[in-house]
C-alpha positions as CSV (number, residue, x, y, z in Angstrom):
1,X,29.5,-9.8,-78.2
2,X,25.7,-9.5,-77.6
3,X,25.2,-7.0,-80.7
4,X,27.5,-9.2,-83.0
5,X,24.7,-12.4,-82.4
6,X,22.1,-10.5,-82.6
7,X,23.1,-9.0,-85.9
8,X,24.2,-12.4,-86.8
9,X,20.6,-13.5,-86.1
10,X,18.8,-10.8,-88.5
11,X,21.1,-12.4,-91.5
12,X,20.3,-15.5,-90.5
13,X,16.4,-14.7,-90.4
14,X,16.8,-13.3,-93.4
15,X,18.5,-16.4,-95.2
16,X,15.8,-18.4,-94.1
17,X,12.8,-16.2,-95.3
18,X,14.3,-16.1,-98.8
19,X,15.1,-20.5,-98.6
20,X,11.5,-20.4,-97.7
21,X,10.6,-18.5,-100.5
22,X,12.4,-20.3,-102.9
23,X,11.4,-23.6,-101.6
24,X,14.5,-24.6,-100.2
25,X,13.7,-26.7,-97.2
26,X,17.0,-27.8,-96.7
27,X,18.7,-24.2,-96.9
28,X,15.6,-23.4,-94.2
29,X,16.9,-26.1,-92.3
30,X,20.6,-25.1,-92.1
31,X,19.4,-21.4,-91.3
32,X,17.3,-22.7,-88.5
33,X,20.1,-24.7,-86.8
34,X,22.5,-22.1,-86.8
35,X,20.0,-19.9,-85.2
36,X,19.6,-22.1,-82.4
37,X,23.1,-22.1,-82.1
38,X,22.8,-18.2,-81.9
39,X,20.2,-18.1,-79.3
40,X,22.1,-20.3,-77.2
41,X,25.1,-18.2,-77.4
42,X,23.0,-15.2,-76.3
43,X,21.5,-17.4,-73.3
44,X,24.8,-18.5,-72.3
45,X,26.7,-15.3,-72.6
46,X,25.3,-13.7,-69.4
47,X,24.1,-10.5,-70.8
48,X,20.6,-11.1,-70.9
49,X,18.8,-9.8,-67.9
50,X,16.6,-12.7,-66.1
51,X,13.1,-10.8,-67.3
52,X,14.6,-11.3,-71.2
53,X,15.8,-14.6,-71.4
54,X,11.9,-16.3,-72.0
55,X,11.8,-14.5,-74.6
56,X,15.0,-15.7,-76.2
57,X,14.4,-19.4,-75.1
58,X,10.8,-19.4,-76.4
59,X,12.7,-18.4,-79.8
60,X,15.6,-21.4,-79.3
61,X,12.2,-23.6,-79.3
62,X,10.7,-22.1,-82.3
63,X,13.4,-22.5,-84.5
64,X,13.9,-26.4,-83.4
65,X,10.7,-26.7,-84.5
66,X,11.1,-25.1,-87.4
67,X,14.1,-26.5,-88.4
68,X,12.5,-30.4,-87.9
69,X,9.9,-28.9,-89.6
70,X,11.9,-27.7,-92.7
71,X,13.4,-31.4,-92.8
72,X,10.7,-33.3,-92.9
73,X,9.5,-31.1,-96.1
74,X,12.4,-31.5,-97.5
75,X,12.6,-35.3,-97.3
76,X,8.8,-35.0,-98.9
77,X,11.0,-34.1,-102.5
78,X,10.0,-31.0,-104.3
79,X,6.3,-31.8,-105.8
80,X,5.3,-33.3,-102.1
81,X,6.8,-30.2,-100.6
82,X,5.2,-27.6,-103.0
83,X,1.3,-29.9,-102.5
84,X,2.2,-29.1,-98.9
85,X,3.4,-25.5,-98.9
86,X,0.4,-24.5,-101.0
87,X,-1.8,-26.4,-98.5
88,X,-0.4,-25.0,-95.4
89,X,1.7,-21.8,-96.8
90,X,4.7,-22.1,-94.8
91,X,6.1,-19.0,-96.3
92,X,3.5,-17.5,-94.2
93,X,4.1,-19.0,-91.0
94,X,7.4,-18.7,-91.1
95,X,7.4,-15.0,-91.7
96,X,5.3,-15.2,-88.6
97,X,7.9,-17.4,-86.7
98,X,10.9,-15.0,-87.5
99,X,9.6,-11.7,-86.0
100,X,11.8,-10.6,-82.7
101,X,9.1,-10.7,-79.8
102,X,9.8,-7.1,-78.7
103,X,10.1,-6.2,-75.4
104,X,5.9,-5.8,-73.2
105,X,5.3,-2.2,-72.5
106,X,5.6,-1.0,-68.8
107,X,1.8,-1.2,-67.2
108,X,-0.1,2.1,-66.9
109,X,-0.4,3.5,-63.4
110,X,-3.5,2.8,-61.5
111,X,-5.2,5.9,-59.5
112,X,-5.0,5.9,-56.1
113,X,-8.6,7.3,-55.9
114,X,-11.5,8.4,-57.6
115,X,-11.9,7.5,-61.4
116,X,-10.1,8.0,-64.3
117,X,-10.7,10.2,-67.0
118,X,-10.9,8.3,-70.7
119,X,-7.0,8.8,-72.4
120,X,-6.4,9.3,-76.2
121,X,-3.8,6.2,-76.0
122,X,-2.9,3.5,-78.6
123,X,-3.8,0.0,-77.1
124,X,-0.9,-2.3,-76.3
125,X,-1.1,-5.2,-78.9
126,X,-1.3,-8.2,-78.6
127,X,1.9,-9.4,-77.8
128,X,4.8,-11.8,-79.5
129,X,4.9,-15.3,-77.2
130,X,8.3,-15.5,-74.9
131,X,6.7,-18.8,-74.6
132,X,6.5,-19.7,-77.8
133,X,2.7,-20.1,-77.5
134,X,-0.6,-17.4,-77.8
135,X,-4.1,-18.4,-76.7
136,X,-4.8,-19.2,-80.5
137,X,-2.5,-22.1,-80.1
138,X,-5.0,-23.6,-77.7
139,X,-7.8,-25.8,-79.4
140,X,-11.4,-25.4,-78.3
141,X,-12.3,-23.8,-74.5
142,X,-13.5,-20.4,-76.0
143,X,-15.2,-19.2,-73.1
144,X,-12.2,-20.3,-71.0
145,X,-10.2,-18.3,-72.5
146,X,-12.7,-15.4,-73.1
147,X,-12.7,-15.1,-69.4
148,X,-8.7,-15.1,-69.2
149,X,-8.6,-12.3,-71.9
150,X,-11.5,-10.0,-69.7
151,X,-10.0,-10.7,-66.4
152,X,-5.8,-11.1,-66.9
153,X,-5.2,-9.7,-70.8
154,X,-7.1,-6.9,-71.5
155,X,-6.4,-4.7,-68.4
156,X,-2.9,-4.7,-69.5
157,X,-3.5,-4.2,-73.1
158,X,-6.3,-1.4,-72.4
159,X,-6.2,0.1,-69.0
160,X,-7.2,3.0,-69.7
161,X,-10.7,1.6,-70.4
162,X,-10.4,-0.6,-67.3
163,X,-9.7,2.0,-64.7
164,X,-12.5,4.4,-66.7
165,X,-15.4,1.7,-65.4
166,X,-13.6,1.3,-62.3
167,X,-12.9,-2.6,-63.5
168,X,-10.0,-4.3,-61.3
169,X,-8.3,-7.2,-62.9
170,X,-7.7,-10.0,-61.2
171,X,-4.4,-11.6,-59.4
172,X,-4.7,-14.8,-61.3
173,X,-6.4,-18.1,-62.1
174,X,-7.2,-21.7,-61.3
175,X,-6.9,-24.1,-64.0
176,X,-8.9,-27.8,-62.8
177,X,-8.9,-30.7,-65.0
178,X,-7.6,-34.3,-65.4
179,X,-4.2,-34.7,-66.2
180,X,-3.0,-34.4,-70.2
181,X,-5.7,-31.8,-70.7
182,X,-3.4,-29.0,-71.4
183,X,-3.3,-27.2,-67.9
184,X,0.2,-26.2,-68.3
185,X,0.1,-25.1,-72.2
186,X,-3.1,-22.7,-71.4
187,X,-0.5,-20.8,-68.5
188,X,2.0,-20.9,-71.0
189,X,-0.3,-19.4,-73.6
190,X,-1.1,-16.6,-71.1
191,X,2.0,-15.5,-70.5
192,X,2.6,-15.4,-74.3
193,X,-0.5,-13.0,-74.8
194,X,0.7,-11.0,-71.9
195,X,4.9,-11.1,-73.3
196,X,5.8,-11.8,-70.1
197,X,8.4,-14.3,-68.6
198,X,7.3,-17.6,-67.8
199,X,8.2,-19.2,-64.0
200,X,7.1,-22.6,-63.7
201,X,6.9,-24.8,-60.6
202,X,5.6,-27.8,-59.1
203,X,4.2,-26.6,-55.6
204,X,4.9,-30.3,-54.3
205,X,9.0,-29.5,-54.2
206,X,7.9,-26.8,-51.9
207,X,6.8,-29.1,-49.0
208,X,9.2,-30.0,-46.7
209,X,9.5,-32.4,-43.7
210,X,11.0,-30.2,-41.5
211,X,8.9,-27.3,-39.0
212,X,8.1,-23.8,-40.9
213,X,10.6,-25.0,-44.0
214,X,7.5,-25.2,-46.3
215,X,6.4,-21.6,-45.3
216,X,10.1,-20.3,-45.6
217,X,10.1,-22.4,-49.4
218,X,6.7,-20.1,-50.1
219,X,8.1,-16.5,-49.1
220,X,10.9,-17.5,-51.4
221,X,9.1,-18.8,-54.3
222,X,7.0,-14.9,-54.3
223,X,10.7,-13.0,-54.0
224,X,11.7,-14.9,-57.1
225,X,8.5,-13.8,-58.5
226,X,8.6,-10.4,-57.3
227,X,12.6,-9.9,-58.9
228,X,11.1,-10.4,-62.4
229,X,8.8,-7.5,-61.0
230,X,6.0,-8.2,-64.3
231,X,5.9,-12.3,-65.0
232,X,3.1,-15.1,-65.1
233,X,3.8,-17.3,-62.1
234,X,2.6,-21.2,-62.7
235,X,2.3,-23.2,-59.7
236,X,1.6,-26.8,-60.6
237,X,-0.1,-29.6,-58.1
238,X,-1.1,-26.5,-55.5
239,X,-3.3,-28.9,-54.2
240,X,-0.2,-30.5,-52.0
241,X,0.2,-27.6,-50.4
242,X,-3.2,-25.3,-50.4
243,X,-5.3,-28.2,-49.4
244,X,-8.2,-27.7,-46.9
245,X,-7.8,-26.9,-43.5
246,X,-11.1,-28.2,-41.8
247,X,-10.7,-27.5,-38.2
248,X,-6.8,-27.7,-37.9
249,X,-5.1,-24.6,-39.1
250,X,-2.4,-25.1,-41.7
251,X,0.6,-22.6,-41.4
252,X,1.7,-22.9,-45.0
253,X,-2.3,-21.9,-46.1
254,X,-1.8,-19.2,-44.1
255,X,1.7,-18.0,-45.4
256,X,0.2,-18.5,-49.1
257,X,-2.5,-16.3,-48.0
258,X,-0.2,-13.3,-46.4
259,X,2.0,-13.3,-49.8
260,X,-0.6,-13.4,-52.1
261,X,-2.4,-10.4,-50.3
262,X,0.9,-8.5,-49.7
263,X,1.5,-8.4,-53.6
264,X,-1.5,-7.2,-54.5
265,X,-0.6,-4.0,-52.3
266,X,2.1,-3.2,-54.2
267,X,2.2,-0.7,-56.8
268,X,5.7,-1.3,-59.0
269,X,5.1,-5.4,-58.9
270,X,2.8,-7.0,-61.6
271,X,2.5,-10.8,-60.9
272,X,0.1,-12.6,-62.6
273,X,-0.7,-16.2,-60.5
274,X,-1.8,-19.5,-62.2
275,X,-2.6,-22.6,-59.9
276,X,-3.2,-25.8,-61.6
277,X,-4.2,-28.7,-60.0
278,X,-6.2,-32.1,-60.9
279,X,-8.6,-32.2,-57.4
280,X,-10.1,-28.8,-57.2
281,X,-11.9,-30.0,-54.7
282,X,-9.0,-30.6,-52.2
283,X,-8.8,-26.3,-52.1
284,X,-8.8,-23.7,-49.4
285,X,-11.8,-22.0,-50.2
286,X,-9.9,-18.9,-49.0
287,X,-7.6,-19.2,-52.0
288,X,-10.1,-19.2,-53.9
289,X,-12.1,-16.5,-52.7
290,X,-13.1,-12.9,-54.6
291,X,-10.2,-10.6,-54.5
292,X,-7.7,-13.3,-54.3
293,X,-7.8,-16.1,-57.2
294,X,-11.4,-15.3,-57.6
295,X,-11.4,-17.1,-61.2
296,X,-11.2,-20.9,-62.1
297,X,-11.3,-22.6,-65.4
298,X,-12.2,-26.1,-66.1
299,X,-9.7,-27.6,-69.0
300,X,-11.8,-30.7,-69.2
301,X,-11.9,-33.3,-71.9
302,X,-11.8,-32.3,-75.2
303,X,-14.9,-32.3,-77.1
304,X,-15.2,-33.8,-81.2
305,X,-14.6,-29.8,-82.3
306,X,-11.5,-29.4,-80.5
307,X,-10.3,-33.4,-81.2
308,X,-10.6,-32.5,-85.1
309,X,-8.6,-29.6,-84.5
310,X,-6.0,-30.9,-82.2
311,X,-6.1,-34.2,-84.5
312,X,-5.7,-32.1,-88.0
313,X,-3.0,-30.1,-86.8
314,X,-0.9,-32.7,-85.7
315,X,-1.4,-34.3,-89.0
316,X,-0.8,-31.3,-90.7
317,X,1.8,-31.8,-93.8
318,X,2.4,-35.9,-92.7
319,X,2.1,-38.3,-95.2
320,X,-1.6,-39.9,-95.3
321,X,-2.3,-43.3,-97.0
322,X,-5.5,-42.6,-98.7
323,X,-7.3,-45.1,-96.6
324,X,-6.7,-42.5,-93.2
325,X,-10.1,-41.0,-91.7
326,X,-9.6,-38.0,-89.6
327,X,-13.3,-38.2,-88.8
328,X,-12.8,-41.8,-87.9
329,X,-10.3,-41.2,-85.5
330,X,-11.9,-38.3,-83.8
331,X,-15.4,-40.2,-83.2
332,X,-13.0,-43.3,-81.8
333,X,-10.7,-40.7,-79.4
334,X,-14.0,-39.5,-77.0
335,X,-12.0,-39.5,-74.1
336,X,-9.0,-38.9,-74.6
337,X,-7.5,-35.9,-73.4
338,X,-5.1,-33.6,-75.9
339,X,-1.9,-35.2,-74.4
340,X,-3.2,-38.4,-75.3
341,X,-3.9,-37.2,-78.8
342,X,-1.1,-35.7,-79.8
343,X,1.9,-34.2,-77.6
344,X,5.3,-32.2,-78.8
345,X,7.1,-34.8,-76.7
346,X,5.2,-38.2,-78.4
347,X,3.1,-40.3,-77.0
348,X,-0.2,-39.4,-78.3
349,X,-2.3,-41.4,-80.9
350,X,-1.1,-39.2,-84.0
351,X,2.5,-39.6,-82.8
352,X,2.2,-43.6,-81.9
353,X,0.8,-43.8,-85.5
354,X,3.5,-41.5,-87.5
355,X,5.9,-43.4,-85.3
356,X,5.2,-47.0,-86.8
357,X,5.3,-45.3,-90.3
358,X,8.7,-44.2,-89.3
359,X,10.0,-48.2,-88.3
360,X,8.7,-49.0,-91.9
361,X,10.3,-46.7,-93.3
362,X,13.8,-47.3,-91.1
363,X,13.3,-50.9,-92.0
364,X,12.9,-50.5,-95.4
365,X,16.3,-48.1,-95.9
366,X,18.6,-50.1,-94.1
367,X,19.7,-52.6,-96.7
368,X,19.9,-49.5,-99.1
369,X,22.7,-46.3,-99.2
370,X,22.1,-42.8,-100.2
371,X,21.3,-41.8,-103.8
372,X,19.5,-44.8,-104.2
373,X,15.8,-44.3,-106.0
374,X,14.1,-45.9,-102.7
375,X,16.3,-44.0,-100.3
376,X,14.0,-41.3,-100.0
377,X,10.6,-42.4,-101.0
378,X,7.7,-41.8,-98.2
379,X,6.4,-44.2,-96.3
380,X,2.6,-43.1,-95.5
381,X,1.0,-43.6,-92.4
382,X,-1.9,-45.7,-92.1
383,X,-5.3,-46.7,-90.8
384,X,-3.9,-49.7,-89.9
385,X,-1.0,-47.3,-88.0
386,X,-3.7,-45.5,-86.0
387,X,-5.4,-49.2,-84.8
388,X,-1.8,-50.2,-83.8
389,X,-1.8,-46.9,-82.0
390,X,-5.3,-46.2,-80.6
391,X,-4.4,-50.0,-78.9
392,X,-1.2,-48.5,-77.0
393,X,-2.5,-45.3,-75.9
394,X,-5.3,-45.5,-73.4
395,X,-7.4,-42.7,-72.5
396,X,-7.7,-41.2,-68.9
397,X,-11.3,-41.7,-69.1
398,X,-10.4,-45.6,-68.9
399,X,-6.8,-45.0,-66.4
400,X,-9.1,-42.7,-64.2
401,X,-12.7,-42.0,-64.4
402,X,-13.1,-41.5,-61.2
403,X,-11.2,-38.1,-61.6
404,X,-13.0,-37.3,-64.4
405,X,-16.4,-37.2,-63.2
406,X,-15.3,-35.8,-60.1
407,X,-14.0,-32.9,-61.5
408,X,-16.8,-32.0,-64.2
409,X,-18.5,-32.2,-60.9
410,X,-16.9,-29.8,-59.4
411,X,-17.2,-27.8,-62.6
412,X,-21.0,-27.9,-63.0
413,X,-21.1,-26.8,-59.2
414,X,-18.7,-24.1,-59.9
415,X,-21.1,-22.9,-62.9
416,X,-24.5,-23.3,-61.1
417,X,-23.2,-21.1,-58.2
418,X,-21.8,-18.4,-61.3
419,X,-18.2,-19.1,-60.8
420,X,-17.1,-21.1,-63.7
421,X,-17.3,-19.8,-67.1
422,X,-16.4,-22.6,-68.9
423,X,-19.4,-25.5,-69.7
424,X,-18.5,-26.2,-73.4
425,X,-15.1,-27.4,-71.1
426,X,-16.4,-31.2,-71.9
């Protein structure tokens, strides 16, 4: 059953590239929605070991993309659509899209002792996203995610180098930074660069009221982990459970601490650990220590770079009114984080705004019936669309300053004691 869907998915891709060649958005469309149809089939047919089936559901997500993606081009009518495909050439990306992420190689062995001779050895590339998302999918924070790629990445693409200067890579990361910044798209992101499966959870469902529960919920949530034996673990809100422990000791801190250092002992388990959290300061320094999750990134703000990209890829292939400033709008969004300025789920400024073209637009068709000359004419969004919308969505800098400052606080501290390598964060 397996092979037959996954030969069925080849001709499928392969339908779709030559639609997309031809510029036929709706034949795209139909190809993508069968696919998902596919992929759904595979996840649900129970053959697909636990490690594989990010990869396949990272795909599922793709091709809904692509497929609202291929319908909205081909409401655009065929001179809008071809403007747009030689803007954005959508051949291109979809070729892209349609590659099979193949399976991440097995991680070299590390030397008990002593150093490692230099190995003739092709480097691992970089690989396809289980998650649907690379680090190039994340605007702005360079240096943030220079330091991922030196300290998580590039040990497992080139170890060879790595254990030849004696470099250890680390166990993980923090990510700090108010809410809506993109905490949880960066760990997603990693675990695409890596090709590894994705385990989310929010470390808040792991306290519980009752006497060593909590500690029990921990020892399971690192035997999940250690199953999968090479995934990027992402545990959201750690600061309900890893917060300081002053004078009192904390068994569930301590129980954190015990798993994460038992791990790292172990020679045929690769976990990579991402904490996220929106009061840094609230942290066991002992989590944080060297040796342990030794490296935090601020995902702060995003700055007017990052804003125009975030801004221009969101509005990449809509329907502009002439009288629509993308300069405008990213001088008036200082503030806002990405979530506020555009997010896959709405809500954002670019989403509130193509979302009061889209009432016009619903508005104006529902007196009329298919085939008629004004069934399928655009309706362009606005200036006056973003005003309506820049009014709805307010910023976290306004909601909650006071977590703001506190953590670029915490992140200039972090950077004048050589810790944080991420300033341009802001």
């Amino acid at each position: 059953m397996l092979h037959g869907l996954i030969e069925r998915e080849e001709g499928l891709k392969a339908a779709a590239l030559r639609a997309a060649d031809a510029g036929d958005w709706q034949g795209v469309a139909s190809m993508a929605k069968e696919l998902q149809a596919v992929y759904r089939a595979i996840l649900a047919s129970g053959a697909v070991p636990a490690p594989e089936s990010a990869r396949w559901e990272g795909l599922l997500e793709r091709w809904t993309r692509l497929e609202a993606e291929a319908v909205r081009k081909a409401a655009l009518g065929p001179a809008r659509a071809a403007a747009a495909a030689k803007a954005s050439a959508p051949e291109a990306v979809l070729r892209l899209s349609i590659e099979t992420a193949p399976p991440a190689p097995a991680p070299a062995p590390v030397p008990v002792s002593g150093p490692a001779p230099a190995q003739a050895c092709s480097p691992v590339p970089a690989a396809k996203s289980a998650t649907g998302v690379t680090l190039a999918d994340v605007k702005g924070l360079e240096a943030a995610k220079q330091a991922v790629m030196d300290a998580l990445v590039n040990p497992v693409r080139h170890p060879d180098i790595y254990r030849t200067l004696k470099i250890k890579n680390g166990k993980g990361l923090l990510l700090y930074g108010p809410p809506g910044t993109g905490k949880t798209m960066f760990a997603r992101a990693v675990a695409g660069e890596l090709g590894l499966p994705f385990i989310y959870k929010k470390m808040s469902e792991l306290k519980d009221k009752y006497v060593g529960e909590s500690e029990k919920n921990v020892s399971r949530l690192f035997e999940e982990a250690q199953s999968h034996k090479r995934c990027v673990v992402f545990l959201d809100e750690c600061e309900s459970i890893l917060r300081k422990r002053g004078n009192q000791k904390i068994n569930v801190v301590e129980q954190f601490l015990a798993e994460l250092d038992g791990f790292g002992t172990r020679r045929d388990v690769q976990l990579f650990l991402i904490l996220a959290t929106n009061r840094p300061w609230l942290i066991d320094s002992a989590v944080t220590r060297s040796g342990r999750i030794g490296l935090a990134v601020h995902v702060g703000l995003p700055d007017a770079e990052t804003r125009r990209a975030i801004v221009s890829a969101a509005l990449e292939g809509v329907p502009l009114a002439p009288d629509v400033d993308v300069e405008s709008i990213v001088a008036r969004t200082e503030g806002y984080s990405g979530a506020e300025l555009h997010h896959g789920d709405g809500g954002g400024v670019c989403d509130e705004a193509a979302m009061e073209a889209s009432r016009r637009w619903v508005k104006r068709r529902e007196p009329l019936r298919p085939g008629d000359p004004e069934w399928n004419r655009v309706e362009e969004v606005t200036a006056a669309d973003f005003e309506t919308a820049l009014e709805k969505v307010v910023p976290v800098s306004r909601k909650d300053p006071e977590i703001v400052r506190k953590n670029r606080e915490f992140s200039l501290s972090n950077a004048a004691a050589g810790e944080d390598g991420d300033p341009e964060a802001d």
